[in-house]
C-alpha positions as a printed NumPy array, in Angstrom:
array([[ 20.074, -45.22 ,  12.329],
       [ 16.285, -45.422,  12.193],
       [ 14.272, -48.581,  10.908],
       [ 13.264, -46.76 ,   8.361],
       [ 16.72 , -46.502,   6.528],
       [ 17.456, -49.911,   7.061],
       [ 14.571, -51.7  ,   5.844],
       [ 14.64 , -49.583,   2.633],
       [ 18.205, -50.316,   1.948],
       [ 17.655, -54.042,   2.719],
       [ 14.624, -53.618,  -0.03 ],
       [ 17.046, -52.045,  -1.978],
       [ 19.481, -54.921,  -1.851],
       [ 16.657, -57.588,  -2.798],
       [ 15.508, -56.217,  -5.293],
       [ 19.134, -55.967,  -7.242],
       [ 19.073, -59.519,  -6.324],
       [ 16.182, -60.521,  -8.404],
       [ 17.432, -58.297, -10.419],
       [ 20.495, -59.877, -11.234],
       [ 18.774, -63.127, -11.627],
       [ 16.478, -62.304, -13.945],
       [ 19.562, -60.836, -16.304],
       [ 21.052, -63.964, -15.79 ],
       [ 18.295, -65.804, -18.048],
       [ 20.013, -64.881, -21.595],
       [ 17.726, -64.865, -24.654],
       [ 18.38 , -67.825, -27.251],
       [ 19.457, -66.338, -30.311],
       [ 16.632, -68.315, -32.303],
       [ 12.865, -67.893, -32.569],
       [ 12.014, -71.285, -32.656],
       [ 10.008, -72.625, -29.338],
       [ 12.743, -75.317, -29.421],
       [ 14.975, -72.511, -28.76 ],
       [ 13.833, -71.88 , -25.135],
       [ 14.282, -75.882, -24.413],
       [ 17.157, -74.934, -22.879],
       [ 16.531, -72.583, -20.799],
       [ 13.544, -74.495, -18.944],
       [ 16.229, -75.312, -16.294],
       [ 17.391, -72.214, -16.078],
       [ 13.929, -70.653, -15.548],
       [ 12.288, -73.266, -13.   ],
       [ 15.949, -72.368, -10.712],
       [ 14.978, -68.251, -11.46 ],
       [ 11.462, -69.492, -10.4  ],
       [ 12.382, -71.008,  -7.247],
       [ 14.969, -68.014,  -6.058],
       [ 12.444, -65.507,  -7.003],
       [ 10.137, -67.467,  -4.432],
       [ 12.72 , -68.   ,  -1.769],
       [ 14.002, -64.315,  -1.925],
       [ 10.406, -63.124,  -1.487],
       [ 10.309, -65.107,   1.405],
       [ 13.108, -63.69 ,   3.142],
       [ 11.405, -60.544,   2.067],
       [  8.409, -60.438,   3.983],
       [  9.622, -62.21 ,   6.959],
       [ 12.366, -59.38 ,   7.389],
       [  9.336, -56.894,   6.933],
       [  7.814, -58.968,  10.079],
       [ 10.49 , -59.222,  11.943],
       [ 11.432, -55.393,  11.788],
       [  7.956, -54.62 ,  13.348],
       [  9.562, -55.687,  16.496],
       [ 12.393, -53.449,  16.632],
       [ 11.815, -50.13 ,  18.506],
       [ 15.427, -48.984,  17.669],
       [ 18.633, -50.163,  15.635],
       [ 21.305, -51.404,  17.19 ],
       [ 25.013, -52.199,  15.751],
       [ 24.265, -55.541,  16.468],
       [ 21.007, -55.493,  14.389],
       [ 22.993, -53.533,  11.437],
       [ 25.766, -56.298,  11.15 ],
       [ 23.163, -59.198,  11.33 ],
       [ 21.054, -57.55 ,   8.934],
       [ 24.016, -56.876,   6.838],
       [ 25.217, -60.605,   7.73 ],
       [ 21.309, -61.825,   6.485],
       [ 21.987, -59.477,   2.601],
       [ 24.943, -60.97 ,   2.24 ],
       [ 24.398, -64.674,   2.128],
       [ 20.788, -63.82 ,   0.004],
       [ 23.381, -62.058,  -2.39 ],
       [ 25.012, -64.992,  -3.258],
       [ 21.677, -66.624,  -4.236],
       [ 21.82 , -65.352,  -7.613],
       [ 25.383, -66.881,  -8.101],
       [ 23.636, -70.602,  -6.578],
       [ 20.827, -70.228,  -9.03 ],
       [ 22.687, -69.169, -11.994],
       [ 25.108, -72.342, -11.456],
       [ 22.487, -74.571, -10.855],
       [ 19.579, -73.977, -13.626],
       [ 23.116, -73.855, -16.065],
       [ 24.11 , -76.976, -14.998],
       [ 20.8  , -78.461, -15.208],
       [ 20.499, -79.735, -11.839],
       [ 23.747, -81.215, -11.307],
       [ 24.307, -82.608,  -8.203],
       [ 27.106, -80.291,  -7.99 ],
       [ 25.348, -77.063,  -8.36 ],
       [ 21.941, -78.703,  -6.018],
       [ 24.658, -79.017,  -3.122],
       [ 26.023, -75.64 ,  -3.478],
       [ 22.408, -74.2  ,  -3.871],
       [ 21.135, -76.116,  -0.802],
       [ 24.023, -74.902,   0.798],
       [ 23.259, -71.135,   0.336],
       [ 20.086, -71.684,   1.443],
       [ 21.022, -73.245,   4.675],
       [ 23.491, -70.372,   5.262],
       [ 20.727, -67.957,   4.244],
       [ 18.58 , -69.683,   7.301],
       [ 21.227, -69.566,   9.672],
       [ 21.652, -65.707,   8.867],
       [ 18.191, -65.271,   9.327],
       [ 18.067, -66.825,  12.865],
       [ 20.782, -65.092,  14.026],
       [ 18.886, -61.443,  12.734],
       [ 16.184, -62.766,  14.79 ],
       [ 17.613, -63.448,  18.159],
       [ 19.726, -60.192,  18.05 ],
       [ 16.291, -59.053,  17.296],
       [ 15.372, -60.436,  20.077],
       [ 16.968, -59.217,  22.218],
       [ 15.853, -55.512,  21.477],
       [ 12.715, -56.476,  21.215],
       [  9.712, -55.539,  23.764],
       [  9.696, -58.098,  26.286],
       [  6.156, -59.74 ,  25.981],
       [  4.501, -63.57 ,  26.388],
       [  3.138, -63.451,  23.18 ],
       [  6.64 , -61.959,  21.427],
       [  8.162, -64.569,  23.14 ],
       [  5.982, -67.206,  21.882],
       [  5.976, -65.809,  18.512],
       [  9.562, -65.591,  18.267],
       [  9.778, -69.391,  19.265],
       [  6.891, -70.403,  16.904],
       [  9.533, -68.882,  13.86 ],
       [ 12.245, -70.839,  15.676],
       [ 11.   , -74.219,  15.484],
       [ 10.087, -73.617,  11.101],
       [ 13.621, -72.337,  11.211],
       [ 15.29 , -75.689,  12.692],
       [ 12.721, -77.688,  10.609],
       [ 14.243, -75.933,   7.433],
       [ 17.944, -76.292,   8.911],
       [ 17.519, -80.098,   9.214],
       [ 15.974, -80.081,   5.611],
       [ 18.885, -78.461,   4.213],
       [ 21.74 , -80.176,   6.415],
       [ 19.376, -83.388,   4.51 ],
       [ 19.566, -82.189,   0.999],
       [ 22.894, -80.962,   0.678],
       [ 24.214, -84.9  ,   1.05 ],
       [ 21.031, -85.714,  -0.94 ],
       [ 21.62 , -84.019,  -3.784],
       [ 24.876, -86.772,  -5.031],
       [ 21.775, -89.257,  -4.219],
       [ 19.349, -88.048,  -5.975],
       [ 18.696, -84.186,  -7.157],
       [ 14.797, -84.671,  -8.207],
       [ 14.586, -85.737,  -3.833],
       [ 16.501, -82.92 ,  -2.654],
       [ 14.649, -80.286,  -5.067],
       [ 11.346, -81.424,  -3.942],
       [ 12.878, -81.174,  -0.292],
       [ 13.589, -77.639,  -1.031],
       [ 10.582, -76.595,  -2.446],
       [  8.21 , -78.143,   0.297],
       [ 10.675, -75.927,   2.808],
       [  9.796, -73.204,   0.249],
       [  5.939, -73.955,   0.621],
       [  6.596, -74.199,   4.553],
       [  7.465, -70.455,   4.384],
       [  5.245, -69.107,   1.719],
       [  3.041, -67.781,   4.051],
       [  4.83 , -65.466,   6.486],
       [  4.357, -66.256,  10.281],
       [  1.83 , -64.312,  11.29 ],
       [  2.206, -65.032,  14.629],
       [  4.682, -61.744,  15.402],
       [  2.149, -59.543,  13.942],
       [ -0.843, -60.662,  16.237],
       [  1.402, -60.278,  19.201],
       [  2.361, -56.516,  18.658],
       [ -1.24 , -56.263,  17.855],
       [ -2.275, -57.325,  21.185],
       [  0.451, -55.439,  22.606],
       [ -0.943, -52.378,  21.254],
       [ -4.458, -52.984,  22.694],
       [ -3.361, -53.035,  26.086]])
């Protein structure tokens, strides 16, 4: 199989995902503003997934820039990586219908912490097909250390959430804002890879 196949069909995948999230947010059946009250929950969860699953995006597109040619093992982590993200609509659904409960927070930090630990493992088998450079190396270890920083934040908020749910949403977004910018540190290495 070439790259190209798989990162379309992994595009493929997350965009059904956001797909199915967004169908998830039914329309009230008045046309009052007080109507949508309801659903403010329900949006800010859509919000946040639509954030997180963008996230994932463009760090796979990253991380695929390192791969020469797919492996089985790459396939089955990649597949591995979809199928925890496709469970994020179920997570977000639950949690912006349950307003928040601590419940539904656990569950959803849970998925997310599953979704990291997918991701890590797509990288090291990754890594291990990768071209073996210094500055891959370092790159790869630079995405590392935000993955065990978001790990820890999750493994934190999961417990968190029967504490307080307003703490471990706020711990979730800040991991979100720790991502929002993809490591570019991956790029600049094949870049300097290439100039040689």
């Amino acid at each position: 199989m070439n790259k190209t196949r798989l990162e379309a069909f992994s595009d493929g995948v997350l965009a059904i995902i956001i797909t199915i999230m967004v169908l998830e947010i039914k329309v009230p059946h008045g046309s009052e503003w007080s109507d949508l009250a309801p659903l403010v929950p329900v949006f800010f969860s859509y919000v946040l997934s639509f954030i997180y699953v963008g996230i994932y995006w463009g760090n796979h597109h990253h991380l695929l820039h390192t791969v020469k040619q797919i492996s089985p093992g790459i396939i089955w982590a990649n597949m591995n990586q979809l199928f925890w993200l496709s469970l994020i609509p179920f997570s977000t659904g639950w949690m912006g219908e349950n307003h928040f409960n601590c419940h539904a927070v656990a569950l959803y930090s849970a998925n997310l912490l599953l979704c990291g630990m997918a991701y890590n493992i797509l990288q090291k088998t990754i890594e291990r097909h990768a071209q073996d450079t210094a500055q891959l190396k370092k790159a790869f270890a630079n995405v590392r250390k935000k993955g065990i920083v978001s790990a820890l934040g999750y493994i934190v908020a999961i417990p968190l959430a029967y504490v307080n749910t307003w703490v471990s949403g706020i711990l979730i977004v800040i991991i979100a804002i720790l991502w929002l910018i993809p490591d570019r540190s991956i790029e600049r290495a094949l870049n300097q890879e290439e100039a040689h």
